[in-house]
N, C-alpha and C positions, 0 to 999 in steps of 0.2 A: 574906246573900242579895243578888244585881245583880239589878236591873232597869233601866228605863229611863226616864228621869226623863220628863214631858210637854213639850212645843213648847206654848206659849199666846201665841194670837194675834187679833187682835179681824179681821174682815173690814172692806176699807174701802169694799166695793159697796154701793150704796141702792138694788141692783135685785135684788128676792124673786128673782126666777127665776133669775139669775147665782151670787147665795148660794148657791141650793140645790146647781148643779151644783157650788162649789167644796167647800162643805163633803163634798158626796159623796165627788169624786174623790178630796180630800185625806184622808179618814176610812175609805174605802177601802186606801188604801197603809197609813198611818200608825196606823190603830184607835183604840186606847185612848192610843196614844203623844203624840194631837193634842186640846188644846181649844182650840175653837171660837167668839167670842163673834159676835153680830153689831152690826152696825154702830151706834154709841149714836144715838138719834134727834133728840140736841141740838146734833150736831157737824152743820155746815152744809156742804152739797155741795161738793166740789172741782175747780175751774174745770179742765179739761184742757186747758189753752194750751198743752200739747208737739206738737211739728210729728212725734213718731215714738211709734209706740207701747211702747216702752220708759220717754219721756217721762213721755206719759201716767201710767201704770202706778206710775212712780216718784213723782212730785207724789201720788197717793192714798194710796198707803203709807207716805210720811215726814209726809205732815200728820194719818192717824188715829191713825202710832204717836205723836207729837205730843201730840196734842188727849186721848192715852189714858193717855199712859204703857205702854202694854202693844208689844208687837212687833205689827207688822200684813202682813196679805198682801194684795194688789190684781192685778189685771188691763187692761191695755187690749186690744183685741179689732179687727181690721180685716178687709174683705172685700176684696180685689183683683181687679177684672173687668177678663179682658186687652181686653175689646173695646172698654172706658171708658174704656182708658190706666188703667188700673189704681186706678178710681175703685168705691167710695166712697172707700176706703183706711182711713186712720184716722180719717175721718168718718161711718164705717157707723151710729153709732147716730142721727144727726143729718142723715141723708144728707135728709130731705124736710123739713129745717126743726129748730129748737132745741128745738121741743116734739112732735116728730112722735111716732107711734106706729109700734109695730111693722107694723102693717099700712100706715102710711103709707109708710113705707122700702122695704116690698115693694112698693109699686104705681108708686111711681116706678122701680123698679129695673126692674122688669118693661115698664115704659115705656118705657124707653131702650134695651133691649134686643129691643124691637119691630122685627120683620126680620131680626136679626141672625142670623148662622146659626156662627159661630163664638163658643161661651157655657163658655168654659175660665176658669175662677176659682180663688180660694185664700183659705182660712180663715189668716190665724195671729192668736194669742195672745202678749202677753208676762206671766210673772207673775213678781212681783215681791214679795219679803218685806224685811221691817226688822226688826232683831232689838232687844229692848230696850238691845241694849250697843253698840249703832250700826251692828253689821257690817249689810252688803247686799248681796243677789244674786236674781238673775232666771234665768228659765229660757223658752226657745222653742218654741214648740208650732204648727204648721203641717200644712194638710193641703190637696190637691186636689179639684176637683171641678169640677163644671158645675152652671149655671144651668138647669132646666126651665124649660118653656115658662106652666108655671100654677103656682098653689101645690098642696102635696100633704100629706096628713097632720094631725094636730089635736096634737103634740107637739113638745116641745121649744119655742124661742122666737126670737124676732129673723128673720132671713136663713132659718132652719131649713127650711122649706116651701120655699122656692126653692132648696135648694144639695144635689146630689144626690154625694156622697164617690166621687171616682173609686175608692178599694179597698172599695167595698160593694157592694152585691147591683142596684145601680140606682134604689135607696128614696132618697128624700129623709132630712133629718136627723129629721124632724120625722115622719116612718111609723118611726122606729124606738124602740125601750124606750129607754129612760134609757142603762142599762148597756149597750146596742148600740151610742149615740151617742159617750160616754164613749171605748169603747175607741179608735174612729177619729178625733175629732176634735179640733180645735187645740188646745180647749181641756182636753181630757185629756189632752194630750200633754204640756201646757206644766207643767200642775200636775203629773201623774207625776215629772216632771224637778225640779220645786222640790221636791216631796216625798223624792225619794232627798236633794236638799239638808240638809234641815231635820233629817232623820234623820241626818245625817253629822255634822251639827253638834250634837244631841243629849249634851248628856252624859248617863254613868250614876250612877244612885242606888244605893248600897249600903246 
C-alpha cells in the first residue's frame, strides 16, 4: 500500500495568535500529511537583526531547527505604507516601541497617517522552512490594501483592524472569519506556497 509519509516540524513563533494562523493554513493544504509541534518554551527568543524579511524569517527557522533537532518553519511579516515611504516595513511588530502592543502599533500608525488622504499599503510575508537534512526554502506571500481611517472588527490580530484587502468586500482583515482572512492574505499566501513546497519534497511510504 503508498501513502504518504508526514512533514514534522516544530513552529518557531512565540506568538499564540501567529501559530494558530500557521498551523491552520498549513494543516489546511497538507491534513494528516503535516505534524505540527509548537514552539518548546525553553528555547529563548530569536533576536531578528535581518535588515529583510527573508532574513528575519531565516535566522528563526535555522536556530529552532537547531536548538530542536526537528526541521522548523518560521515567518517574518512586514506592513508597507506608501505614504510612510514604506514604513513600518519589516519593523511592523515593533513599530511603537520593542515592547509595544498590538494596539500600540495601531495607534501610532493611525497617527501618522492623520490627514493623509492617500492610505495605499501592502501585507507580505516570507516563510521559511529548514528541513532536518539541511535543505531550505521560502515562499512569498503579499497582498494589497488600504489603511482605514479607525480600527474595525474584534478578529484576527496585529495591523488586522486597520488594513482593509483591496480584493475583498471592503471589510477590514479583522470583520472577517479566520477562513475569509486566510484565503486573501500575505500570510496565506506565503504558507500555501511553502506548503505545495513541503509536499513536493515529501517522500512516500510504502
Amino acid at each position: 500500500m503508498t501513502g504518504e509519509a508526514e512533514v514534522e516540524l516544530v513552529l518557531a513563533t512565540a506568538n499564540p495568535d501567529k501559530a494558530a494562523e500557521v498551523r491552520d493554513i498549513l494543516c489546511s493544504v497538507l491534513g494528516a500529511g503535516i505534524v505540527l509541534h509548537g514552539r518548546p518554551a525553553d528555547v529563548p527568543e530569536v533576536a531578528e537583526t535581518g535588515d529583510t524579511l527573508e532574513e528575519n524569517a531565516r535566522l528563526k527557522a535555522v536556530a529552532l531547527a537547531a536548538a530542536t533537532g526537528l526541521g522548523a518553519v518560521a515567518d517574518d511579516t512586514g506592513l508597507a505604507v506608501d505614504a510612510l515611504g514604506g514604513a513600518p516595513g519589516v519593523y511592523a511588530s515593533r513599530y511603537a516601541g520593542e515592547h509595544a502592543t498590538y494596539a500600540d502599533n495601531v495607534a501610532k500608525l493611525l497617527r501618522e497617517m492623520e490627514g493623509v488622504g492617500e492610505r495605499g499599503a501592502r501585507f507580505s510575508t516570507v516563510a521559511y522552512a529548514v528541513l532536518p537534512d539541511g535543505t531550505e526554502f521560502s515562499a512569498v506571500g503579499d497582498v494589497e490594501g488600504v489603511i482605514s481611517l479607525a480600527p474595525r472588527g474584534d478578529g484576527g490580530f496585529g495591523y488586522d483592524p486597520v488594513f482593509v484587502p483591496v480584493e475583498g468586500d471592503g471589510r477590514t482583515f479583522a470583520e472577517m472569519s479566520p477562513a475569509e482572512k486566510h484565503d486573501l492574505s500575505h500570510r496565506g499566501r506565503a504558507f500555501r506556497a511553502l506548503a505545495g513546497l513541503l509536499a513536493a519534497r515529501r517522500p512516500e511510504r510504502r
